[in-house]
N, C-alpha and C positions, 0 to 999 in steps of 0.2 A: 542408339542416338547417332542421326548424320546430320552435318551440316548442310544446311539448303542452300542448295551454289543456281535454284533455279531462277529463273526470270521473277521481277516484281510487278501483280499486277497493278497500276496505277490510276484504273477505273471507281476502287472505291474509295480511294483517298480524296479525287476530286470531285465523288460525289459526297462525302462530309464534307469538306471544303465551301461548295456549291449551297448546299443546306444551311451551313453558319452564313454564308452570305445573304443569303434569302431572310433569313430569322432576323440581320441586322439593318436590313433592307425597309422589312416590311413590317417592324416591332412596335413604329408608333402608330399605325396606320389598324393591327389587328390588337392590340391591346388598350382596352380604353380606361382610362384616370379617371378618379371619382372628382366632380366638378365643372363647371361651365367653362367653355372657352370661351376667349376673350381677344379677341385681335388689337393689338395694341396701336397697331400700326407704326408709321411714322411719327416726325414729328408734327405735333398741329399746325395748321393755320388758323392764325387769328379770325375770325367772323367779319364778315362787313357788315360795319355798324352803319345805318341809316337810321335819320330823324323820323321818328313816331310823335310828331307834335304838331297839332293843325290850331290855325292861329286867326281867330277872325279878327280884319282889322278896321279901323276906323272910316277907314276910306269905302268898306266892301268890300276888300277885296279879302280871299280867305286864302292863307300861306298852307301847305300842304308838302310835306319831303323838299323845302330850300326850293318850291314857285309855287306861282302865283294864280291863282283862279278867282273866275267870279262862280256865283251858285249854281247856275248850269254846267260849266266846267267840269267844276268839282263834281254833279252827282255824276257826269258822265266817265268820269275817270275811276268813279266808285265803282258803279257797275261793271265797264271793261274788266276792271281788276278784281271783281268779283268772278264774273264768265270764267277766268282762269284760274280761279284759286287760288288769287294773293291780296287779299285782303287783309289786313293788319288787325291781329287779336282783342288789340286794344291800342287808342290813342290817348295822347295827354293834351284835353283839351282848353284853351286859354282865348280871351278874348281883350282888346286893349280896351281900357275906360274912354268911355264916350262910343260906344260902339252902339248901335240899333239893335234893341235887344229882339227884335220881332224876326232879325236877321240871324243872332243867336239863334234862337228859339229853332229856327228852320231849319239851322247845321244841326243841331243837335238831335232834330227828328230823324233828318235822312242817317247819321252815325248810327244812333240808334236802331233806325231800321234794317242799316247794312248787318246788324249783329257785332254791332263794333263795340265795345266798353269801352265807357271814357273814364280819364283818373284828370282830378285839379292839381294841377302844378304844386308845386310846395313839401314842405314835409306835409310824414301823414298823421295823422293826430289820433292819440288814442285817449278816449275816450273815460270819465271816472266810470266807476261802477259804484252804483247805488241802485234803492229798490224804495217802491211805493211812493214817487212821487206821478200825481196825476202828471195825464197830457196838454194838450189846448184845448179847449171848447173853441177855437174861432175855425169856421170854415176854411178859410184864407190863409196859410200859410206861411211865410216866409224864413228860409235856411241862411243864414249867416255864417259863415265857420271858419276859427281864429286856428290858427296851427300855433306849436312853443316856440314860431321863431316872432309873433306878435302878427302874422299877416291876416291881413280879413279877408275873405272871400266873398262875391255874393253875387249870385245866378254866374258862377266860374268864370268872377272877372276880379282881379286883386286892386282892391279899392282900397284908400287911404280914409281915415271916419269923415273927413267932410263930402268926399265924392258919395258915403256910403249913406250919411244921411239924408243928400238929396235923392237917392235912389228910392228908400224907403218911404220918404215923404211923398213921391211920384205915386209909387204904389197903394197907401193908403190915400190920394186924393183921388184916384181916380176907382177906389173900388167901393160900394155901397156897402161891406156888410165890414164890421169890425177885424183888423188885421193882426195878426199874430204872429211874433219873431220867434223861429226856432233856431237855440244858440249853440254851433255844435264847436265845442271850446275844449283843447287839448288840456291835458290833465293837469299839465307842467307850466301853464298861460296863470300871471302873477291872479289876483282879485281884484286890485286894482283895476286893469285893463278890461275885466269881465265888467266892472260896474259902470268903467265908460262906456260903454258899449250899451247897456242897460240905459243908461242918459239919453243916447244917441237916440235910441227906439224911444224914448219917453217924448223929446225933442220934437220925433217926426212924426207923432201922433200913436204908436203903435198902441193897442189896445191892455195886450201882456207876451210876457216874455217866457218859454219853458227853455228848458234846458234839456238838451240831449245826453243821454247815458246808457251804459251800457252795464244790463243787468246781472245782479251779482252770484257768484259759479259758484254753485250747491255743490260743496265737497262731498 
């Protein structure tokens, strides 16, 4: 046995050395976690909120994102924002009382046609569920619809019952075939207010009344 008084080679020390550095270097990068990554990022930013609510008003003129359009306008500003792919998913569409409804009628074609879905202001009302009652027999139509906070709706303009009766009396004098009120009434709306309502159409001529609902879930 002699003691080594020789020189130290120092090559493979720094090559283990080199190696653990590499292995700590490169450890998240070649060893992969079971799971999805997930960038969390920073902190968010809030979203810029803009009005989604187009508002036709009494005057003509049709309100669209806080201005103001007439009908050409507007479809012109649909289509532009069409061409770029920013048209809005869906709007909330509202019309003030006393508004031309032939003028409705014509917003709600072009929205319609953009592929736009419209929603009536208000809460949304949900519906009873019940089963076997018939529908209307009348050709003629007409949607009336009370949400639980008492508002009536009708062709998506919030009428108070006298503005609503004159609406439906318009409608049944001007059509030749028996008219029909369809009442789409939130589950939570008193019975009282359902039978005023029922008056109302009786008042204005309406022929009968069904009631909308929504059919009951086969457990």
């Amino acid at each position: 046995m002699k003691i080594f008084r020789g020189q130290v080679d120092a090559a493979p020390f720094a090559g283990v050395f080199f190696l653990l550095l590499l292995f700590l270097l490169l450890f998240n990068t070649h060893v992969f976690i079971p799971g999805v990554r997930v960038d969390l990022g920073g902190k968010p930013v809030a979203p810029e909120l803009t009005s989604r609510t187009i508002k036709v008003l009494r005057s003509g003129a049709i309100q669209f994102e806080e201005k103001e359009y007439n009908f050409a306008q507007l479809q012109t500003e649909l289509q532009e924002r069409a061409q770029k792919g920013k048209v809005p998913g869906r709007l909330i569409f509202d019309s003030e009382p006393g508004t031309q409804e032939p003028l409705v009628d014509k917003v709600q074609q072009l929205i319609s046609g953009m592929g736009i879905a419209t929603k009536t202001p208000g809460a949304r009302l949900e519906l009873p569920e019940a089963a076997g009652f018939p529908g209307s027999r009348s050709n003629e139509q007409l949607i009336v619809a009370i949400n639980s906070n008492g508002q009536i709706f009708f062709h998506n303009q919030l009428l108070n019952e006298s503005a609503l009766q004159q609406k439906l009396a318009a409608v049944v004098g001007a059509s030749k075939e028996p008219v029909a009120m369809v009442l789409e009434a939130d589950k939570m709306v008193p019975y009282g207010k359902i039978l005023r309502l029922c008056e109302i159409a009786r008042n204005a001529r309406v022929a009968e009344v069904a009631f909308a609902h929504r059919p009951n879930q086969i457990n």
